[in-house]
ZAMIPA-718728 format. One line per field, with one value per residue: residue number from 1; residue in three letters; x, y, z of N, C-alpha, C in turn. Coordinates in Angstrom, 3 decimals. Layout:
N
n [NUM:...]
res [ALA:...]
n_x [X:...]
n_y [Y:...]
n_z [Z:...]
ca_x [X:...]
ca_y [Y:...]
ca_z [Z:...]
c_x [X:...]
c_y [Y:...]
c_z [Z:...]
***
This chain:
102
n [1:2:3:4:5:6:7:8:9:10:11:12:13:14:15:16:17:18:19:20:21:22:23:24:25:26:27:28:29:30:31:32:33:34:35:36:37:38:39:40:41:42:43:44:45:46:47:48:49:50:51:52:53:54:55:56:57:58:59:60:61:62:63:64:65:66:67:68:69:70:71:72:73:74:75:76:77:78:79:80:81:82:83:84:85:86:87:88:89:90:91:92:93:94:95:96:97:98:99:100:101:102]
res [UNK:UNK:UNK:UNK:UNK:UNK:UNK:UNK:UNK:UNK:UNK:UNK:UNK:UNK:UNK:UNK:UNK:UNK:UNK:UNK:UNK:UNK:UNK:UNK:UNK:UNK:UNK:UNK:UNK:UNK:UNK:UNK:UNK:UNK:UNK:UNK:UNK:UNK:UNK:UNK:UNK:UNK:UNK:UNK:UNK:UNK:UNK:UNK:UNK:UNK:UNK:UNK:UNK:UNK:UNK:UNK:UNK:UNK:UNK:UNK:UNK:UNK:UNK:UNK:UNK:UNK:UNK:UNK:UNK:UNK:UNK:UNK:UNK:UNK:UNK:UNK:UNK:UNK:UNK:UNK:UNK:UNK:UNK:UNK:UNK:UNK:UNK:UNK:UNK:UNK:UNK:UNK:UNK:UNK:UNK:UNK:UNK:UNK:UNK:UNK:UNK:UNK]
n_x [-42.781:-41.439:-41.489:-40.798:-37.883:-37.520:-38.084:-34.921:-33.237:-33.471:-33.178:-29.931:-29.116:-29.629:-27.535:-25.033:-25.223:-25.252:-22.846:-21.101:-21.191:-21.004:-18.017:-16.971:-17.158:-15.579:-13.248:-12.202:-11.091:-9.243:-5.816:-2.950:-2.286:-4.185:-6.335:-6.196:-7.193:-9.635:-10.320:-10.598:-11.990:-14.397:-15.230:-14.948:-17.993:-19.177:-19.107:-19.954:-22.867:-23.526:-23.259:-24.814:-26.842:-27.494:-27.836:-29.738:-31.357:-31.566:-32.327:-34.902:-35.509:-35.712:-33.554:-31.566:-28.637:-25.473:-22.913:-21.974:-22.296:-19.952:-18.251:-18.778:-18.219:-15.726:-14.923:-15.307:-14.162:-11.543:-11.528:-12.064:-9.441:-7.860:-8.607:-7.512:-4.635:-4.435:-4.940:-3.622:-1.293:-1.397:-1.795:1.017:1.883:1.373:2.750:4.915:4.659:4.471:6.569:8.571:7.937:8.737]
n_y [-95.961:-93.066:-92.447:-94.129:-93.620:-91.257:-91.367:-92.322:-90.695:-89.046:-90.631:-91.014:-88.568:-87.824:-89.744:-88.929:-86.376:-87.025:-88.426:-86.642:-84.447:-86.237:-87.202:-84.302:-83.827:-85.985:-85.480:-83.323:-84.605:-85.918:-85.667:-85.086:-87.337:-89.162:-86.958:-86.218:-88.783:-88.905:-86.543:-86.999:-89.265:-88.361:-86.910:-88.131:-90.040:-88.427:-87.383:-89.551:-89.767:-87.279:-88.422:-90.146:-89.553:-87.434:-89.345:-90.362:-88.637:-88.298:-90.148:-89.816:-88.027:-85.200:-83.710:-82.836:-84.172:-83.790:-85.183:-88.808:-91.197:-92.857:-90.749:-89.996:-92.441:-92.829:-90.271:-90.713:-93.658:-92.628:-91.124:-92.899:-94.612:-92.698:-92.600:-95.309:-94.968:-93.406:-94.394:-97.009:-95.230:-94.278:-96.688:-97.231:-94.998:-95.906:-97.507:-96.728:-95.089:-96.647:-98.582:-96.445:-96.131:-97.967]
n_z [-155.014:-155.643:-152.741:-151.528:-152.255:-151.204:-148.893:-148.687:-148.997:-147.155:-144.809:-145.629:-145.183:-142.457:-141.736:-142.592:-141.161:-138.392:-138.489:-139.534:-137.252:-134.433:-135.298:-135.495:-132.553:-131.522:-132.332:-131.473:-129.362:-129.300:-131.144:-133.350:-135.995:-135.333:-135.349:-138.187:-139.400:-138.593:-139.761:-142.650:-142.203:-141.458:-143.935:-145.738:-145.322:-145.626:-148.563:-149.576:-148.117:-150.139:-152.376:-152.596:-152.436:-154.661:-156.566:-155.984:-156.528:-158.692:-159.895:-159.721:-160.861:-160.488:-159.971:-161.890:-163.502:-165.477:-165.069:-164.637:-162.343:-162.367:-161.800:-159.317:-157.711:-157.928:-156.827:-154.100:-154.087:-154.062:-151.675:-149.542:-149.890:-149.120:-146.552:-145.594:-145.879:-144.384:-141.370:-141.766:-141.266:-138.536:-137.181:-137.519:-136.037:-133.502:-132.710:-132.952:-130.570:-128.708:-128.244:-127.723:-124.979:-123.841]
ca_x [-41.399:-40.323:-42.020:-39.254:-36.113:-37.393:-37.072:-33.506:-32.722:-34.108:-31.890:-28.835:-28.892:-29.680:-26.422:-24.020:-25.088:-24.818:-21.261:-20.059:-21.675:-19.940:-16.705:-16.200:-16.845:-14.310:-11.896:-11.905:-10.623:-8.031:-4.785:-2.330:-2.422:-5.462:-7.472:-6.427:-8.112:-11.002:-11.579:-10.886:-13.280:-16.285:-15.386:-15.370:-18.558:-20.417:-19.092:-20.580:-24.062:-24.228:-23.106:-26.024:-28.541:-27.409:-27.393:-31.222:-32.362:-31.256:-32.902:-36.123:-35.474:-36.085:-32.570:-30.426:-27.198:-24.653:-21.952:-22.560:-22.545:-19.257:-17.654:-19.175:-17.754:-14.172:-14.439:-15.562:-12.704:-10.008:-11.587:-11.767:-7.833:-6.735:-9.072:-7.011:-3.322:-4.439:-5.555:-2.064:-0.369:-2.209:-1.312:2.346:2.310:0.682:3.215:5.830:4.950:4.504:8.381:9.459:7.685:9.486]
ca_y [-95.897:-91.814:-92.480:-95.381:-92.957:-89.744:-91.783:-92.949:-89.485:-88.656:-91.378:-90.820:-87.309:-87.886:-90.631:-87.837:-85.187:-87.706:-88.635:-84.789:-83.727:-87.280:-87.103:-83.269:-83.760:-87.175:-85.413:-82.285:-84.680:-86.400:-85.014:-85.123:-88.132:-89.474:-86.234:-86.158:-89.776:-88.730:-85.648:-87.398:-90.284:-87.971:-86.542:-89.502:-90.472:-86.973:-87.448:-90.674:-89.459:-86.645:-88.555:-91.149:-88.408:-86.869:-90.500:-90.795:-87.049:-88.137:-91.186:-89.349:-87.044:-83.999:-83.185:-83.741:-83.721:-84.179:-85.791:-89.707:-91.853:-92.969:-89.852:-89.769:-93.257:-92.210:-89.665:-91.795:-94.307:-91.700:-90.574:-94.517:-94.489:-91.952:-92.693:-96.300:-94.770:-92.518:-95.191:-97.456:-94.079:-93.754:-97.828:-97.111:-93.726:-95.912:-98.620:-95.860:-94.585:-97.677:-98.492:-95.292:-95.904:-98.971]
ca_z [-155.488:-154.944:-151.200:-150.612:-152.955:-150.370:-147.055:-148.609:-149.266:-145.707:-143.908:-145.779:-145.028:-141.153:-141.308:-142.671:-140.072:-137.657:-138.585:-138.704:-135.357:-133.666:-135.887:-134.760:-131.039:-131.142:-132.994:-130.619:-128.070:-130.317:-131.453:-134.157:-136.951:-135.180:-135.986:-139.398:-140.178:-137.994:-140.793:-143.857:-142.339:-141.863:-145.030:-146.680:-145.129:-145.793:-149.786:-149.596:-148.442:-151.075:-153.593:-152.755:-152.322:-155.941:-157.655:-155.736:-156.784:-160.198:-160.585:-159.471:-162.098:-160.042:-160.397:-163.633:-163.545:-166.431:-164.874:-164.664:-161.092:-162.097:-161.179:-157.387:-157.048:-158.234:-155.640:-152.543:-153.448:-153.340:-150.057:-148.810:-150.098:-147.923:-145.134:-145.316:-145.621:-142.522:-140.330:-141.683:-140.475:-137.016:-136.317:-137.276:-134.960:-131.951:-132.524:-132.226:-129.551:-127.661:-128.258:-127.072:-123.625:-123.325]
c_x [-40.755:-40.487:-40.336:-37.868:-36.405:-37.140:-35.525:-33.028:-32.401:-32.931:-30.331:-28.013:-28.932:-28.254:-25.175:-24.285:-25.123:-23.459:-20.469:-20.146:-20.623:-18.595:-16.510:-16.081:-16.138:-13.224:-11.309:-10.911:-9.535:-7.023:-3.863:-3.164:-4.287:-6.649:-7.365:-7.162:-9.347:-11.837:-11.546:-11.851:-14.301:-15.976:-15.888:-16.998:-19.987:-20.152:-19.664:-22.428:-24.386:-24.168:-24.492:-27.432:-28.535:-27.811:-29.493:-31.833:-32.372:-32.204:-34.409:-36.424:-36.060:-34.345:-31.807:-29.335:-26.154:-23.955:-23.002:-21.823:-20.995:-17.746:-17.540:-18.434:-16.212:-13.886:-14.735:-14.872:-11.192:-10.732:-11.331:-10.324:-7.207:-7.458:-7.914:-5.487:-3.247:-4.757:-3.836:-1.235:-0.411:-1.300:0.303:2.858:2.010:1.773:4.641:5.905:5.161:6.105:8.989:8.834:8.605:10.754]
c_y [-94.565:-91.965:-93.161:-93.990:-91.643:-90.473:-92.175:-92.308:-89.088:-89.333:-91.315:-89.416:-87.086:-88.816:-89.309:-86.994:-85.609:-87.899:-87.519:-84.696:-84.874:-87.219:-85.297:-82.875:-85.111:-86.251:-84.007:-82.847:-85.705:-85.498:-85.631:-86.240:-88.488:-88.656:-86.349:-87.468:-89.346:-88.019:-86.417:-88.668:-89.466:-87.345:-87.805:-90.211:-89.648:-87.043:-88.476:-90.560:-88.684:-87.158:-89.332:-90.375:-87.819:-88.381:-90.599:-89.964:-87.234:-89.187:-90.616:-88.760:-85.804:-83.097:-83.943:-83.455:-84.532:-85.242:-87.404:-90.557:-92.508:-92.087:-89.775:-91.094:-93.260:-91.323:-90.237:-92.574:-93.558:-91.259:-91.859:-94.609:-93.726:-92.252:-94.210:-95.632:-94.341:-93.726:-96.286:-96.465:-94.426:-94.742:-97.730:-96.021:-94.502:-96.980:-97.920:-95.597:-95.411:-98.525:-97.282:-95.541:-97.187:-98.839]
c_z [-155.119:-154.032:-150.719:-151.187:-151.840:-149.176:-147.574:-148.467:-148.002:-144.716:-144.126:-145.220:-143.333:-140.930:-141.495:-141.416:-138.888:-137.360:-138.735:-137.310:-134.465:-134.087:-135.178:-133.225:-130.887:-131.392:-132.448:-129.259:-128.280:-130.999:-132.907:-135.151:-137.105:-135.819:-137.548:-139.845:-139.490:-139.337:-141.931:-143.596:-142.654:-143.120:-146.067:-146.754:-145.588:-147.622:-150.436:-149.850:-149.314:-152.029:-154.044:-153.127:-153.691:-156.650:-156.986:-156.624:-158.230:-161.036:-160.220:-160.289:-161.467:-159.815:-161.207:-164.037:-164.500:-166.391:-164.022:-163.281:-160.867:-161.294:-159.489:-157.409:-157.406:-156.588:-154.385:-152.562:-153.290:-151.897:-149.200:-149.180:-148.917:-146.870:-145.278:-145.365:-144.436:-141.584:-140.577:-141.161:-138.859:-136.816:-136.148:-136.401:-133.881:-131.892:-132.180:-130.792:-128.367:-127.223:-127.817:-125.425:-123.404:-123.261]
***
């Protein structure tokens, strides 16, 4: 049982530093609107893995932390919120721009 909650720990934590390292070399080669959903994705995605890795470490009981699981998922749907207004932004900036070339 901790064997399986430390590889989860293990993989969640290799998916986040995955999704920075790729999210900050995309978003180096992306501009305006676009970058901004790029950061609030990997943010979203990196608040995601710690929150998982705190909600694991907790249930292991090797760390004990006050505040209760509903909190971390409060904050990962305001980050999924704005990652979705940014991405409705982006489509309405690409739909702009595609009328101005015409």
């Amino acid at each position: 049982m901790v064997q399986d909650l430390n590889l989860i720990v293990f993989i969640s934590t290799i998916i986040g530093i995955i999704a920075i390292v790729l999210g900050i070399d995309i978003s180096r080669k992306v501009v305006g609107k676009l970058r901004t959903f790029m950061i609030l994705f990997i943010l979203t995605i990196t608040i995601f893995t710690v929150g998982e890795t705190i909600r694991t470490l907790n249930a292991l009981g090797t760390l004990s932390l006050t505040y209760p699981d509903e909190i971390i998922k409060i904050i990962v749907a305001f980050f999924f919120l704005l990652t979705v207004i940014s991405i409705k932004t982006v489509i309405e900036e690409m739909s702009n721009a595609k009328a101005k070339r015409r």
